[in-house]
C-alpha positions in Angstrom: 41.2 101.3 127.3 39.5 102.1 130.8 40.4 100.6 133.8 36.1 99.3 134.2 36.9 97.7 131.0 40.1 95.7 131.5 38.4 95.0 135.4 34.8 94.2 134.2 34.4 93.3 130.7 36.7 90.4 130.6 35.8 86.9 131.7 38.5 83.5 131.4 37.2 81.1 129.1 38.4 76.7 129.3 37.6 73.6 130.1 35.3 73.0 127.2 33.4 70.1 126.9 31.7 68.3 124.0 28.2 66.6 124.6 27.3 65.0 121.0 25.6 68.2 119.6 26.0 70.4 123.3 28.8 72.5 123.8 29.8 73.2 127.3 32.9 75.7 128.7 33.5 77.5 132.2 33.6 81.1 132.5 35.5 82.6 135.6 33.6 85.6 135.9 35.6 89.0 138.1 32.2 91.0 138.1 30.9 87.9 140.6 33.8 87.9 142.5 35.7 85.6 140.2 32.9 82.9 140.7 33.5 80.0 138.0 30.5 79.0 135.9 29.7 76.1 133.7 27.9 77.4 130.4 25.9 75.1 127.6 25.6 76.1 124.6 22.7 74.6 122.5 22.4 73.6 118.9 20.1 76.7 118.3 23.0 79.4 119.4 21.8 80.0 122.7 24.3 79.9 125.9 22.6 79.4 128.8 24.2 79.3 132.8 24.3 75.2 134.0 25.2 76.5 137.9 24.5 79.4 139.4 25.1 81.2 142.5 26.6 80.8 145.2 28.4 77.3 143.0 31.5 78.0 142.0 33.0 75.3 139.8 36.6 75.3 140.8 39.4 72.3 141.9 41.8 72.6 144.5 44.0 69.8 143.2 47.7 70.6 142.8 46.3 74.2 144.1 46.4 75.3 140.0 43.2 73.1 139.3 41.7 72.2 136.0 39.4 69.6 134.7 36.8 70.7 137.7 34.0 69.5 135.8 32.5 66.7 133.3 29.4 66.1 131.2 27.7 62.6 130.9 24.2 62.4 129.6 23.1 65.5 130.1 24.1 64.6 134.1 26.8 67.0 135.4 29.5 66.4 137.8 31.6 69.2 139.0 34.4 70.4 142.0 32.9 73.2 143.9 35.4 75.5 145.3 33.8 76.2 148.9 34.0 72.8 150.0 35.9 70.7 147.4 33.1 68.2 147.2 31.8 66.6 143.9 28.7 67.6 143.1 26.0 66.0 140.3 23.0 67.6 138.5 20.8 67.4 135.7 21.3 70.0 134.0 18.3 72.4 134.7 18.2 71.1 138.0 20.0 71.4 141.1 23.0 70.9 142.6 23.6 67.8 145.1 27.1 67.0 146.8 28.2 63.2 146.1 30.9 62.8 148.3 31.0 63.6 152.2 32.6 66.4 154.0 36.5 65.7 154.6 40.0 67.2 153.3 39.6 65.1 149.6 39.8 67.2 146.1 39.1 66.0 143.1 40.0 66.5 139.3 39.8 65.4 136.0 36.7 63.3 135.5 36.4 60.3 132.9 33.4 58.2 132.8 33.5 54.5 132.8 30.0 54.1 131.5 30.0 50.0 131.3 30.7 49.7 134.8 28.5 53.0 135.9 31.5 54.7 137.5 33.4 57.9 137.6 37.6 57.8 137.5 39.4 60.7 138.8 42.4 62.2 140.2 42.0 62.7 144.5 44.5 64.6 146.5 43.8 63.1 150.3 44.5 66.3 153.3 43.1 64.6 155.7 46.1 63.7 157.5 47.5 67.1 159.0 51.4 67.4 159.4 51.8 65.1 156.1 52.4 65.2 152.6 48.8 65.1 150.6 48.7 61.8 149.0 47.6 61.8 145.2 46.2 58.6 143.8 43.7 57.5 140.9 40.2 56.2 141.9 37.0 55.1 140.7 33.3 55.7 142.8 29.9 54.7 141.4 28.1 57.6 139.7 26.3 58.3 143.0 30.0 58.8 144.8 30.0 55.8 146.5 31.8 52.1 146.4 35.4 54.1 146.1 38.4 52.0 145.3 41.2 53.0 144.7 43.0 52.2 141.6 46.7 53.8 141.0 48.6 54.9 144.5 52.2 55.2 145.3 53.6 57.5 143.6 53.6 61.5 144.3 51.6 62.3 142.0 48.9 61.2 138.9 47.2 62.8 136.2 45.3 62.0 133.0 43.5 58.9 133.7 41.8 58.2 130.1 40.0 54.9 129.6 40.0 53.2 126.1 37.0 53.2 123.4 36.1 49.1 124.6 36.6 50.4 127.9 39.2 47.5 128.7 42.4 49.5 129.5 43.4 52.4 131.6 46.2 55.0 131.0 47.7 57.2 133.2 50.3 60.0 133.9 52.6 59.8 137.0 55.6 61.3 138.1 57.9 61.4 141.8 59.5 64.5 143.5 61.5 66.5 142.8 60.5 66.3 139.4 57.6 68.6 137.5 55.4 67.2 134.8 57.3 69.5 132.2 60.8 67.8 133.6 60.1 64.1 133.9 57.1 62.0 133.7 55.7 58.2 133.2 53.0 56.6 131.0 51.5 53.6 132.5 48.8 51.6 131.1 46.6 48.7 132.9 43.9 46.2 131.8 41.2 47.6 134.0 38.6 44.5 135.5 35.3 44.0 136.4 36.1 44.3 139.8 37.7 47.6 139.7 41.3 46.7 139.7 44.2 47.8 137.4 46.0 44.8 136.9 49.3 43.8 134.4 50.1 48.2 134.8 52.9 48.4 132.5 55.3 51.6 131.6 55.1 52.6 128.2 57.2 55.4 128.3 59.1 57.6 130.3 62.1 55.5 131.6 64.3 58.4 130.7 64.2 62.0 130.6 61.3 63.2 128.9 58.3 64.6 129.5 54.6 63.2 128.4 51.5 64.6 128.8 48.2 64.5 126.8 47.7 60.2 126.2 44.6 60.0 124.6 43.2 56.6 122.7 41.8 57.1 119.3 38.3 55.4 118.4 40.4 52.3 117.1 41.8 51.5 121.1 45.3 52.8 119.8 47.1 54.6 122.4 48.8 58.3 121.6 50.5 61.3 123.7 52.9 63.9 123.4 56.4 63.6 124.0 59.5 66.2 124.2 62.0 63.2 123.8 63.1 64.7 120.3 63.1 68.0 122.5 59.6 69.1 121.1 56.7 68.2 122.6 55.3 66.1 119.4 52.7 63.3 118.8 53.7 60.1 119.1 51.8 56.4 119.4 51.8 53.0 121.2 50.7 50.2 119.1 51.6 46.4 119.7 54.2 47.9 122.0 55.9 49.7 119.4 56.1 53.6 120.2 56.1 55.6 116.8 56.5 59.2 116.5 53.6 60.6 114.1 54.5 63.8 113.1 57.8 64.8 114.2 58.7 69.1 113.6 60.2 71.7 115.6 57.1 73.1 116.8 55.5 72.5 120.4 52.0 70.5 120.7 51.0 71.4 124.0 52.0 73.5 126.8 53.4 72.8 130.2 51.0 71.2 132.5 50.0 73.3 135.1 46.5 72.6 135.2 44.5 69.4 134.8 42.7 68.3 131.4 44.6 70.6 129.0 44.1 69.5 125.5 46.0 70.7 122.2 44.5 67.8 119.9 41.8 65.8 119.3 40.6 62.6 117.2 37.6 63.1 114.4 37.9 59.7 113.3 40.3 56.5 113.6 42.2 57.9 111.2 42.5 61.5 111.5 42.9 64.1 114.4 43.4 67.6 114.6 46.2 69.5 116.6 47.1 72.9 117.3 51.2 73.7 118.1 52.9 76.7 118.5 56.2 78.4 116.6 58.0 81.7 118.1 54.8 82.4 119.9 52.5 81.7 117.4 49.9 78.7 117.9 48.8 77.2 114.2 46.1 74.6 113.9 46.2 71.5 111.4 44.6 68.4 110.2 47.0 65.2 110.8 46.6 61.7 109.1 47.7 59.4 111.9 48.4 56.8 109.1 51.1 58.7 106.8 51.6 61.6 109.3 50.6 64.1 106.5 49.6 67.6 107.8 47.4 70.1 106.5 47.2 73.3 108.0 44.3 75.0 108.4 43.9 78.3 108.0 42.4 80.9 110.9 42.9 84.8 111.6 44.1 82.9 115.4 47.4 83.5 116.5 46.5 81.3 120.4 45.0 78.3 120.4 44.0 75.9 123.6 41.9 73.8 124.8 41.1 72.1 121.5 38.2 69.1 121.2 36.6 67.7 118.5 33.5 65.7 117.2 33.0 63.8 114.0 31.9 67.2 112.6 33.6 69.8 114.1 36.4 71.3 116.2 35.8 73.5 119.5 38.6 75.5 121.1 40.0 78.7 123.0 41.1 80.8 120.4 42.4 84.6 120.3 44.8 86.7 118.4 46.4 90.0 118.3 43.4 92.0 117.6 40.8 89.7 118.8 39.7 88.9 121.9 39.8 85.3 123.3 37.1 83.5 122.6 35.4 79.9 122.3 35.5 79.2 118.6 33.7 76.5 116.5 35.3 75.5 113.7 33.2 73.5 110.8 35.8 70.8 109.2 33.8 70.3 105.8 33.8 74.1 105.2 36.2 75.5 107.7 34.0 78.0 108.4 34.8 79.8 111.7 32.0 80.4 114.5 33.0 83.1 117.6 30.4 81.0 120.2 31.2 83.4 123.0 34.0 86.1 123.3 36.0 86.6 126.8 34.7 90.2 126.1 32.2 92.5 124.9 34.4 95.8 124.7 34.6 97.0 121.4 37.8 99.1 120.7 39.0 101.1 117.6 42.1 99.5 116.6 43.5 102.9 116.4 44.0 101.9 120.1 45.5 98.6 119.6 49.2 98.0 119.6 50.3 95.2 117.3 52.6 92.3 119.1 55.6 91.5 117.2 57.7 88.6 118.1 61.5 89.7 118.5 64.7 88.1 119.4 67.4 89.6 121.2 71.1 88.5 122.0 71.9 87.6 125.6 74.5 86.1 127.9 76.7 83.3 127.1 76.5 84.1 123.2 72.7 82.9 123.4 69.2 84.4 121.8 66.2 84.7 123.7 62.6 85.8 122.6 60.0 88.4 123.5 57.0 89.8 122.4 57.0 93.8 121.8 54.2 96.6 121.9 55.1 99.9 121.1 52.8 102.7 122.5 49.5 103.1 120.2 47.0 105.6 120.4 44.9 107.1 117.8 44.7 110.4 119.8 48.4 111.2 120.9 51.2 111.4 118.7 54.6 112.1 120.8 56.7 115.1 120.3 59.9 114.4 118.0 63.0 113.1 119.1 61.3 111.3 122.6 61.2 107.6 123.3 58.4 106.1 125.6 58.9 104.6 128.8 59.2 100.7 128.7 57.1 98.1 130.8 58.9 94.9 131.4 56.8 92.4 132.0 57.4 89.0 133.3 55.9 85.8 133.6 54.6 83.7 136.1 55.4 80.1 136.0 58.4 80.8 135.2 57.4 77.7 133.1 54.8 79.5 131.0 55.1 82.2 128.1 54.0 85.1 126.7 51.8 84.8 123.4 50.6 86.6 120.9 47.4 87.5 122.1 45.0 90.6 122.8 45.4 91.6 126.3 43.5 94.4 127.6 46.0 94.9 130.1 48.8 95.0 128.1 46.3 97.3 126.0 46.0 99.1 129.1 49.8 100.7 129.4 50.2 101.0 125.5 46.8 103.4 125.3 48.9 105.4 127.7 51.9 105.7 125.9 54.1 102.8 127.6 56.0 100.6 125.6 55.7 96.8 126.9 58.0 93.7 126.1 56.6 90.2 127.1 59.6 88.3 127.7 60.1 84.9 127.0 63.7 84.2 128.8 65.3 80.9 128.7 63.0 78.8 130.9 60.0 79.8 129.0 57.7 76.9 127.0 57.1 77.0 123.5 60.5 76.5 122.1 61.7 73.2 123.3 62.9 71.4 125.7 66.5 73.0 125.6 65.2 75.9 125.9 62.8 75.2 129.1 65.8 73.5 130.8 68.2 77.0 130.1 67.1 77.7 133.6 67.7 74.7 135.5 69.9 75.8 138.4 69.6 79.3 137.2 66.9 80.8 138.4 67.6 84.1 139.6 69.9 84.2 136.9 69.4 83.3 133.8 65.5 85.3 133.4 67.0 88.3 135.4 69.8 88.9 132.3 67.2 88.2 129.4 64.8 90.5 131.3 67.5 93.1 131.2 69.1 92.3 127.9 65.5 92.7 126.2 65.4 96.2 127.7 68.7 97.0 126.3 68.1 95.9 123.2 64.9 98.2 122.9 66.9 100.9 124.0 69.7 100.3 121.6 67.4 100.0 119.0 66.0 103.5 119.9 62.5 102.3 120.5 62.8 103.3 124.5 63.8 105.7 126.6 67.2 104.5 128.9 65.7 106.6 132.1 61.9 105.4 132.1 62.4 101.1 132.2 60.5 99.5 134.8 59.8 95.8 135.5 56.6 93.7 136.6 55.4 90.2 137.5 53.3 87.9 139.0 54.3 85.4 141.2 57.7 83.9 139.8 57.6 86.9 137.4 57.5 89.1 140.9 60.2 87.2 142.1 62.3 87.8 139.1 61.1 91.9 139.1 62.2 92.1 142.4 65.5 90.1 142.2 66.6 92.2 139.3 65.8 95.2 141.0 68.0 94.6 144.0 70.9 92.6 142.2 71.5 95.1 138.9 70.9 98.7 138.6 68.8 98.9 135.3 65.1 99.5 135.9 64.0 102.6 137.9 60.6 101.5 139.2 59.2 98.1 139.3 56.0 96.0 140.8 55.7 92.9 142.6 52.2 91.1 142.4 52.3 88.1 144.4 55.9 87.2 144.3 58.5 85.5 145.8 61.2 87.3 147.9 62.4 84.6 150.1 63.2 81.5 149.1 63.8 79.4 152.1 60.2 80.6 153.2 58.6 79.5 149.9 60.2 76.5 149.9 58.7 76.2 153.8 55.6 77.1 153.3 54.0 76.6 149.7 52.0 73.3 148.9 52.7 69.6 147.6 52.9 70.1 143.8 55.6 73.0 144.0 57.4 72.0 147.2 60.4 70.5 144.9 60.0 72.5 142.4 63.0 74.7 142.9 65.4 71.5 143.4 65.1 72.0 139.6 65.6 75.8 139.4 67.9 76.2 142.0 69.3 72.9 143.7 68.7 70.3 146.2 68.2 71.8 149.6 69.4 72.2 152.0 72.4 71.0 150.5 72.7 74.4 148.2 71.4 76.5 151.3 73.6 79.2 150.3 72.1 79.5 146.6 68.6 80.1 148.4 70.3 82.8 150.5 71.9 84.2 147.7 69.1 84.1 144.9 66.5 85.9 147.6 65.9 89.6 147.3 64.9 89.9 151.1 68.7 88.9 152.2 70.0 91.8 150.5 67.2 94.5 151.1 69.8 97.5 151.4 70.7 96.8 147.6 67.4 98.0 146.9 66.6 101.5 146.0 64.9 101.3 143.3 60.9 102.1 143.9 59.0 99.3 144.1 55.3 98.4 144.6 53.4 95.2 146.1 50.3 93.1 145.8 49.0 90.6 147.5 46.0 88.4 148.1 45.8 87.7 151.8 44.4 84.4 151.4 47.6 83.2 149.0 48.9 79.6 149.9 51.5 79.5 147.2 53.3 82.4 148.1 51.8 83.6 151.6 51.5 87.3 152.6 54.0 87.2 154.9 56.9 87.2 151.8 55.4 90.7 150.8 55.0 91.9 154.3 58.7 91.2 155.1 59.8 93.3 151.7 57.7 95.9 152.7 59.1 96.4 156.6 62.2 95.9 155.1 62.1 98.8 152.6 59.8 100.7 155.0 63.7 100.6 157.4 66.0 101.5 154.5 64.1 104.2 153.4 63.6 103.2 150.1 60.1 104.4 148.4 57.6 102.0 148.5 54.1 101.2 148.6 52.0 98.0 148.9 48.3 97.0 148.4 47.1 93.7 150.2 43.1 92.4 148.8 41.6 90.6 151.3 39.5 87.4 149.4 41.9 87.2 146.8 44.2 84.0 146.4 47.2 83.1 143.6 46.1 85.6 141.1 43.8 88.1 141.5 39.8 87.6 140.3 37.3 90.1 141.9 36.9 92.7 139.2 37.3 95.9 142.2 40.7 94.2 143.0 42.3 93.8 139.5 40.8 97.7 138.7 42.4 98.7 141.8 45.5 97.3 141.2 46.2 98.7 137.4 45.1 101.7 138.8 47.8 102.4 141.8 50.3 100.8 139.4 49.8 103.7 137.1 49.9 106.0 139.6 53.1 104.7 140.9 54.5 105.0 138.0 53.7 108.4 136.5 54.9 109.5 139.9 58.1 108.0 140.1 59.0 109.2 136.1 57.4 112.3 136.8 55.2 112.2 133.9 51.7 114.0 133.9 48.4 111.6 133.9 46.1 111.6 131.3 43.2 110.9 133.3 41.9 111.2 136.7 43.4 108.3 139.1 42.9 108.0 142.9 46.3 108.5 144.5 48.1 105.8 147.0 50.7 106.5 149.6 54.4 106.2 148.5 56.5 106.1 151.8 60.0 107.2 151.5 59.4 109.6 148.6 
């Protein structure tokens, strides 16, 4: 697996969108500088590009994004990312902004076609030194006459409009709260005059988190609930909430971004839904009337993004030895159609390491979950009686998960003899609510120990070698790398991409829809100052001496540069070995394909240096200070 092919060859697939027989999706593409594309694919199996260059079809909202675009008669309307306007076109034609030039984002288009008006989520910055104010509002198709219709609350999401077009429903929730913690279903009778009126809560007056409402063809109301501490299918009907199909299986996924989608109605009486057990997604037919489900089955082991006509179903699908992909699925014959693949690369699965879900013991007489790859390749076989080094790798989120799922760049280390473990430590979605909410207040904690006790268990399982363990993430999966790093004395190397070191100053400076997020995670501040002090890698530097490497995107507002800058002046003082790689152009996440090759790339290196192990391949050195 090169490192051109991990950089180049692989482009994110979502936000699909059905247009009676048109099929639309977005591509974020690395080898155009991560530029986000709209793509249509026609009846006759051609995929043509809907925007091209310089648009780049991307939200700011809640920073994450999602739902940037939406299809009406063959008329487009999308975010672009420069500017945050709404843009509209034909498609074949081109491109014209709808709304003026201020400090508004948008997301998560519906169409109100009976009154000729758009409904959306806007996030208002146009009042510096203040909170951005998040409300629900309607504009005629040509972006003017706004009103709006839903305020006062910190935040909304999910505005869906019924089939007769006479009722509004919405998602809403108040700091400190996430969507995945606490949120609130409201529904309103929505009037000619473009006023909610009579908005009524449906659900959500205790804890429990909703997401996903969606009306079926017959005007009745359904969403997803975690109340039973799954997040299952349940409806309103003559005020009556019922639960549909109640198992111990999870039918969506926290709500980072906007417009996610894990089921979808084919008729009044029947819908389809994907869910997910240990790490597995599964996808099923489900009559709404006697709750009866009917798997069906795929070779998919991930499923998002799921939508649905009369005919047919249309998702993001992938598995352990296939790529992600958009994937038509035919519901007469269940015939399976791979519309576009996230790559071309072709790999003998001689190459391939197969994930397998384990579960490991951990503190407080608790079991936590992980997915492993053990080193494969067809080339190599190791000498007897050695055990590879082991990659740690740790989530961002922390309220996401690992999958099972071909990744080229877990792909990447395993070619090259690494062992990797995906951990899913307490906190993780995908196996209930209890789960998620193991790390409430124990951040820091909590992730660090399963992070470790999933080593140790490789080790005393004799997959692993003891002396080669090392430990990476992303964001809150950086933070927890470089907590555990500085607080236990397990791992001997680690790397930090985009991660938190201190949390007072991410608490300072990062944006509206995370600024309370670690009230949850850690506790109320500043009233639990001393947790913050006490959780953050940066107050305890001289710990440190363990090797550690950095990234960072320079134009980063959710964790600004200056948290990796202050870890690295730190180390630099304390003599510690260290060494750091800041991309300018690069935000939350790195896109631009020369970026996320350079990065794997100095990784390596760092590694192989640090375990003193030979390369296999020629790789461009980077400076280690304090070596």
């Amino acid at each position: 697996m090169t490192l051109d092919r991990v950089a180049l060859g692989v482009i994110r697939l979502g936000e699909i969108n059905i247009e009676e027989d048109d099929i639309y999706w977005c591509e974020m593409r690395p080898s155009e500088a991560g530029r986000h594309v709209i793509v249509k694919h026609l009846p006759n199996g051609e995929d043509v590009d809907v925007t091209s260059p310089p648009f780049n079809v991307r939200t700011k909202v809640h920073e994450y994004g999602g739902g940037a675009y939406k299809v009406n008669n063959d008329t487009v309307y999308f975010s672009e990312f420069s500017d945050q306007r709404i843009y509209m076109m034909n498609v074949g034609g081109t491109p014209r902004p709808i709304t003026s030039k201020t400090a508004l984002r948008y997301a998560d288009f519906i169409f109100d076609n009976r009154r000729s008006r758009i409904i959306c989520v806007r996030e208002d910055h146009r009042k510096q030194g203040t909170e951005a104010i998040n409300t629900i509002i309607s504009m005629d198709f040509n972006g003017q006459d706004v009103k709006v219709l839903v305020s006062g609350n910190d935040f909304y999401s999910s505005p869906r409009l019924s089939p007769n077009g006479r009722q509004l429903a919405w998602i809403t929730w108040n700091h400190p709260q996430m969507p995945w913690d606490k949120t609130e279903l409201w529904v309103g009778e929505l009037c000619n005059n473009n006023v909610v009126a009579t908005p009524k809560r449906v659900a959500g007056e205790f804890e429990e988190s909703i997401v996903q409402p969606l009306w079926s063809p017959d005007n009745v109301l359904h969403f997803i609930s975690d109340r039973s501490n799954w997040w299952n299918i349940y409806c309103w009907k003559k005020a009556v909430l019922t639960p549909i199909c109640s198992m111990d299986a999870e039918c969506a996924a926290p709500p980072w971004l906007f417009a996610q989608s894990n089921y979808a109605f084919t008729s009044k009486h029947k819908l389809v839904l994907s869910y997910t057990k240990k790490g597995k997604w599964y996808i099923s037919q489900l009559d709404v009337d006697t709750g009866q489900l009917e798997e069906i089955n795929t070779p998919f082991t991930y499923i998002s993004d799921l939508h649905a006509s009369n005919s047919c179903v249309v998702f993001i699908a992938g598995s352990s030895q296939q790529v992600v992909s958009v994937v038509k699925l035919d519901l007469e014959t269940y015939a399976i159609e791979v519309l576009k693949r996230s790559s071309k690369i072709s790999v003998d699965r001689g190459y391939l390491s197969k994930p397998q879900h384990i579960e490991f013991p951990t503190e407080r007489d608790l079991t936590a979950h992980a997915i492993y790859y053990a080193p494969q390749n067809r080339d190599y076989i190791a000498p007897p009686e050695t055990r590879p080094p082991l990659l740690v790798f740790v989530h961002g989120g922390p309220t996401a998960s690992a999958s099972l799922i071909l990744s080229w760049s877990i792909q990447f280390w395993t070619s090259r003899g690494f062992a990797v473990v995906d951990v899913n430590y307490g906190g993780s979605s995908g196996y209930g609510r209890e789960y998620r909410q193991r790390l409430n207040g124990q951040w820091g904690v909590v992730d660090i120990e399963d992070c470790i006790n999933a080593a140790k268990y490789l080790v005393d399982v004799g997959e692993v070698d003891a002396s080669k363990l090392a430990i990476r993430g992303g964001s809150a999966g950086g933070y927890t790398a470089i907590n555990t790093l500085t607080f236990r004395d397990v791992f001997k190397a680690g790397a930090s991409y985009y991660g938190i070191s201190d949390l007072e100053v991410f608490l300072k400076d990062t944006h509206k829809f995370e600024s309370h997020y670690l009230d949850t995670l850690i506790g109320p501040y500043p009233e639990r100052k001393d947790l913050y002090h006490d959780r953050s890698a940066i107050n305890f530097l001289e710990k440190l001496q363990t090797p550690v490497i950095l990234f960072q995107g320079l134009e980063d507002e959710i964790v600004p540069p200056n948290q990796a800058e202050l870890i690295v002046e730190a180390l630099r003082k304390n003599g510690t070995p260290v060494s750091f790689l800041f991309f300018e152009g690069e935000q939350h996440g790195f896109r631009q394909a020369t970026n996320i090759k350079r990065s794997l790339e100095a990784e390596l290196y760092f590694y192989l240096t640090i375990f003193c192990l030979e390369p296999a391949e020629p790789i461009e050195p980077i400076v280690i200070e304090n070596l």
